[in-house]
C-alpha positions in Angstrom: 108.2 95.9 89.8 106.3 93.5 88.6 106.1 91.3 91.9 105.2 94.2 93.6 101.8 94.5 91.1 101.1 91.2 91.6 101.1 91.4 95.8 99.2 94.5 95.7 96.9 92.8 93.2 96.3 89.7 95.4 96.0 92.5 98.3 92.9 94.1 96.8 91.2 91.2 95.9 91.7 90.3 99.5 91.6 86.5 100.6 94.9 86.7 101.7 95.7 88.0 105.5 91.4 89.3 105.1 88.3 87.8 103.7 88.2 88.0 100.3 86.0 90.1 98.4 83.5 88.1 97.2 83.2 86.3 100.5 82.3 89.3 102.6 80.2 90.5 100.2 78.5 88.5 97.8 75.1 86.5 98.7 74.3 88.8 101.5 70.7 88.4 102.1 68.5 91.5 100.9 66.7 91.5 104.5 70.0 92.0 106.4 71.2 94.5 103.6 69.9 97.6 105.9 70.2 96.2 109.4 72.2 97.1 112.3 72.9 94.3 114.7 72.7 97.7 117.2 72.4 101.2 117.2 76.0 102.0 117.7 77.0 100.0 114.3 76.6 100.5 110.7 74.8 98.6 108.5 76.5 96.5 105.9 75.2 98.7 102.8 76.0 102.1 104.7 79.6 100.7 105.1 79.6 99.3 101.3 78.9 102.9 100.6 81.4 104.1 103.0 83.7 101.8 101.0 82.8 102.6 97.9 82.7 106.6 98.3 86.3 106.3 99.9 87.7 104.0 97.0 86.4 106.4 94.5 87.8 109.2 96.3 91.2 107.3 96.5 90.9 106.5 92.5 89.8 110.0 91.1 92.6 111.9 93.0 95.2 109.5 91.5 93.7 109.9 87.6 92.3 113.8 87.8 94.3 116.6 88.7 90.8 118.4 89.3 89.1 115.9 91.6 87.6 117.5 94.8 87.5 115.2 98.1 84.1 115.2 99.7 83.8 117.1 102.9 85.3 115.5 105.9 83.8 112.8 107.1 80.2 113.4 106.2 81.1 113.3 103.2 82.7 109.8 103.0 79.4 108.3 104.5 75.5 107.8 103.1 72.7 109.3 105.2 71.1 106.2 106.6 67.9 105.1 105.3 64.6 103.0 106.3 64.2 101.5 103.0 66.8 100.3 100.8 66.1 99.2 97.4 67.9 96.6 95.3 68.3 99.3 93.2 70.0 101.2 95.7 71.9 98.0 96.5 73.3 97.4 93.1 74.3 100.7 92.4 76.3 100.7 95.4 77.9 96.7 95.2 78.7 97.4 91.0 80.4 101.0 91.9 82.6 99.5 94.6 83.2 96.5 91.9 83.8 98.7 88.6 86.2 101.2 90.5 88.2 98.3 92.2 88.6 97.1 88.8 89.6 100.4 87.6 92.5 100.7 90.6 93.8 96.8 89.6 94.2 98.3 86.1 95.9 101.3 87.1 98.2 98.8 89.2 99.0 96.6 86.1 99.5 99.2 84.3 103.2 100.0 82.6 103.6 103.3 82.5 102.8 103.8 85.9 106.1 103.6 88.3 104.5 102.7 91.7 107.1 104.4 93.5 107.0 107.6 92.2 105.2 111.0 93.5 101.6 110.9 91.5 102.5 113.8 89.1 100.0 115.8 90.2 100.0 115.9 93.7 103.1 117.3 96.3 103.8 114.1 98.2 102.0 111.0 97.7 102.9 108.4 95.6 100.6 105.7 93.5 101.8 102.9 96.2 100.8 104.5 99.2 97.6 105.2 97.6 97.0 101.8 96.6 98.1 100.4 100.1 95.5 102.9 101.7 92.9 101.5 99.3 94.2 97.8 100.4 94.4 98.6 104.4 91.0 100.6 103.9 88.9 98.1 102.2 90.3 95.6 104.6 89.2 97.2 107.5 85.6 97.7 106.7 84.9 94.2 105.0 86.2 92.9 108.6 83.3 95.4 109.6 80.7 93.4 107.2 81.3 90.1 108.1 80.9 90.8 112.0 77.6 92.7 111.0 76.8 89.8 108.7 78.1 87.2 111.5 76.0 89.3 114.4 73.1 88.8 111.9 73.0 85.4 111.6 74.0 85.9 107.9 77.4 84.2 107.3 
């Protein structure tokens, strides 16, 4: 088991088949924080947000047995905005941080058999939510470095 938390610790942090983490999103300028390359894409924050909502999501249903998904899809995305503020910004990079942190710790933790159905819950188990977190978060950081690439910021 404990090869198993390792790999899917090395998966979240990324790096491996993906861009890391840090790569995709650290040192993105503030100017390119809120811009679309096009109208048909995201921009990187709105799909930091996207990330982060959806990791949160992932995490709380895990930990609370009362946790309430947001509405389908709206939900899982920000309204775009015209102005983002570093403010804004931060919030959004240190939530995304803090609750991958949270999801490594639940990983390492002990008492938690991976394999088993979350107690709570009918028919998922703490691996497949980790993997969805994993596949999920490698997806859209793919998604940020082509934004970032397509705005000459990478």
């Amino acid at each position: 088991m404990e090869r198993l938390r390792k790999h899917l610790v090395n998966s979240l942090k990324g790096g491996q088949a993906f861009v890391s983490i840090e790569k995709a999103i650290n040192n993105i300028s503030p100017a390119v924080r809120n811009k679309k390359p096009n109208e048909n894409l995201h921009s990187i924050w709105e799909e930091l947000e996207h990330l982060r909502i959806a990791q949160e999501d992932i995490l709380k249903y895990m930990i609370n047995p009362g946790w309430q998904s947001p509405k389908w899809p709206e939900g899982y995305w920000a309204e775009p905005t015209t102005v983002l503020s570093d403010d804004q910004w931060e919030k959004t990079y240190n939530g995304f941080i803090n609750d991958l942190n949270k999801v490594i710790e639940l990983v390492n933790d002990p008492k938690i058999d991976l394999l088993v159905i979350i107690p709570h819950t009918t028919a998922h188990t703490y691996l497949r939510e980790f993997n969805i977190i994993v596949e999920h978060n490698a997806y859209h950081l793919g998604k940020i470095v082509d934004i970032r690439k397509a705005l000459n910021d990478w």
